[in-house]
C-alpha positions in Angstrom: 0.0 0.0 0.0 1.6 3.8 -1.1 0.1 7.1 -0.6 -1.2 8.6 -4.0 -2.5 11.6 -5.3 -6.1 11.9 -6.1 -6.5 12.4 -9.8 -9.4 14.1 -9.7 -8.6 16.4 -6.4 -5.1 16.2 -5.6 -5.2 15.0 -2.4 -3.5 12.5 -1.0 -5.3 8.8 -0.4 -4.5 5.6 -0.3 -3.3 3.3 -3.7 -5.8 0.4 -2.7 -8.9 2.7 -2.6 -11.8 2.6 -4.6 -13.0 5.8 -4.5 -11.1 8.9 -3.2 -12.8 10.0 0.6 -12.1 13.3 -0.3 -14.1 14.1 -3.8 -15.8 10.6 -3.9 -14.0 9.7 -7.4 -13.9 6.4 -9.0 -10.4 5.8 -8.6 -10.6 1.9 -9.8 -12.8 3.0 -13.0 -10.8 5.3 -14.4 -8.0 4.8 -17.1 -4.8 6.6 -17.8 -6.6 9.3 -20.3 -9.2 10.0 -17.6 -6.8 10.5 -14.8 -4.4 12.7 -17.3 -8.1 14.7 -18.3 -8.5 15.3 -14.7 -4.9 16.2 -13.5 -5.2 18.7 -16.6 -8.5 20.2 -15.6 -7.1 20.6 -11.9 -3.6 22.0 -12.7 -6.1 24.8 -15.3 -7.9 25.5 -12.2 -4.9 26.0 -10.2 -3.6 28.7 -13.0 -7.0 30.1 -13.6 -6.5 31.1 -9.7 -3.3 32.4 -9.7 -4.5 34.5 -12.5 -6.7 35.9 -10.7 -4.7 36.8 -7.7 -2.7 39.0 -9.9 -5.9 41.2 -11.2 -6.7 41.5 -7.7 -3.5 42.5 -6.7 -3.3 45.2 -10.0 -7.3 46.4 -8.7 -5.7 47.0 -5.4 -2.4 48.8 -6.6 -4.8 50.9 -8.7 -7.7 51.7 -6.2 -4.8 52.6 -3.0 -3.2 55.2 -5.9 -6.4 56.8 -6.8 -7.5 56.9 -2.7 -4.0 58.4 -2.6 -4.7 61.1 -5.4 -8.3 61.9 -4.3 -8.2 62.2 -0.7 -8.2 65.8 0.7 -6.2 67.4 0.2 -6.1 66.2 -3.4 -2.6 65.4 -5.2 0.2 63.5 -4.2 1.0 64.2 -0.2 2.9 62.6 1.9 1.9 60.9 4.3 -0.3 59.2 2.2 -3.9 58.3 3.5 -4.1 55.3 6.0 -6.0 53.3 3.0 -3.3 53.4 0.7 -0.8 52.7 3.2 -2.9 49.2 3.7 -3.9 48.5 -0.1 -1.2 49.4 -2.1 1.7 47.4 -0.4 -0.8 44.7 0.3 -1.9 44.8 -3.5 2.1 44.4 -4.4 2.5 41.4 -2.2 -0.3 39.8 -3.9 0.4 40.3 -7.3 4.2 39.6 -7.0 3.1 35.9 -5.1 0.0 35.3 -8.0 2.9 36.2 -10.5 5.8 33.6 -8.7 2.8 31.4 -8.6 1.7 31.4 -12.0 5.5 31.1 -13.2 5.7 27.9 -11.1 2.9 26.1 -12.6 3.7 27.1 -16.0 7.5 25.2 -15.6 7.2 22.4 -17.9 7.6 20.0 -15.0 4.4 21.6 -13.4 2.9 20.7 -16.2 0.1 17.4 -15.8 0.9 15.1 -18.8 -0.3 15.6 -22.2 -3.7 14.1 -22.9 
């Protein structure tokens, strides 16, 4: 008996079970195209996410710099409004993780097998 991946969820379950506990998949059922289908769908989801960390992150950068511009009195001022002190550098950590992120599933050994 090994510890596995789930091919449909990822997690991790036992080779001699019939169905994952987690996602309730048909683990004895499914053939080597399946399991590729499914380790492709999950690893698009994964990207799909990370994607959309970053447009967060840019939303965030974007919203903190007009707070910054608009707030009384209006222009650039230092010190900058507590709002964009909290979105902008939080926006910047975001986007700079969804970005590592994305990089890291897009190496070719990230990639789940061809189908």
């Amino acid at each position: 008996m090994a510890i596995v991946k789930c091919p449909a969820c990822g997690k991790r379950i036992s080779s001699l079970a019939k169905a994952c506990r987690h996602c309730g998949a048909q683990l004895g059922k499914m053939d080597t195209a399946q399991q590729h289908q499914l380790a492709r769908q999950r690893w698009r989801r994964q990207v799909d996410q990370a994607a959309n960390a970053t447009y967060l992150a840019l939303a965030m950068l974007v919203a903190g710099t007009i707070w910054w511009w608009g707030a009384p009195p209006q222009g650039w001022f230092f010190p900058p409004p507590v709002a964009t002190l909290i979105l902008m550098p939080f926006g910047l950590a975001l986007y700079v993780v969804g970005r590592v992120r994305l990089g890291w599933l897009r190496l070719a050994r990230n990639r789940p097998p061809p189908e």
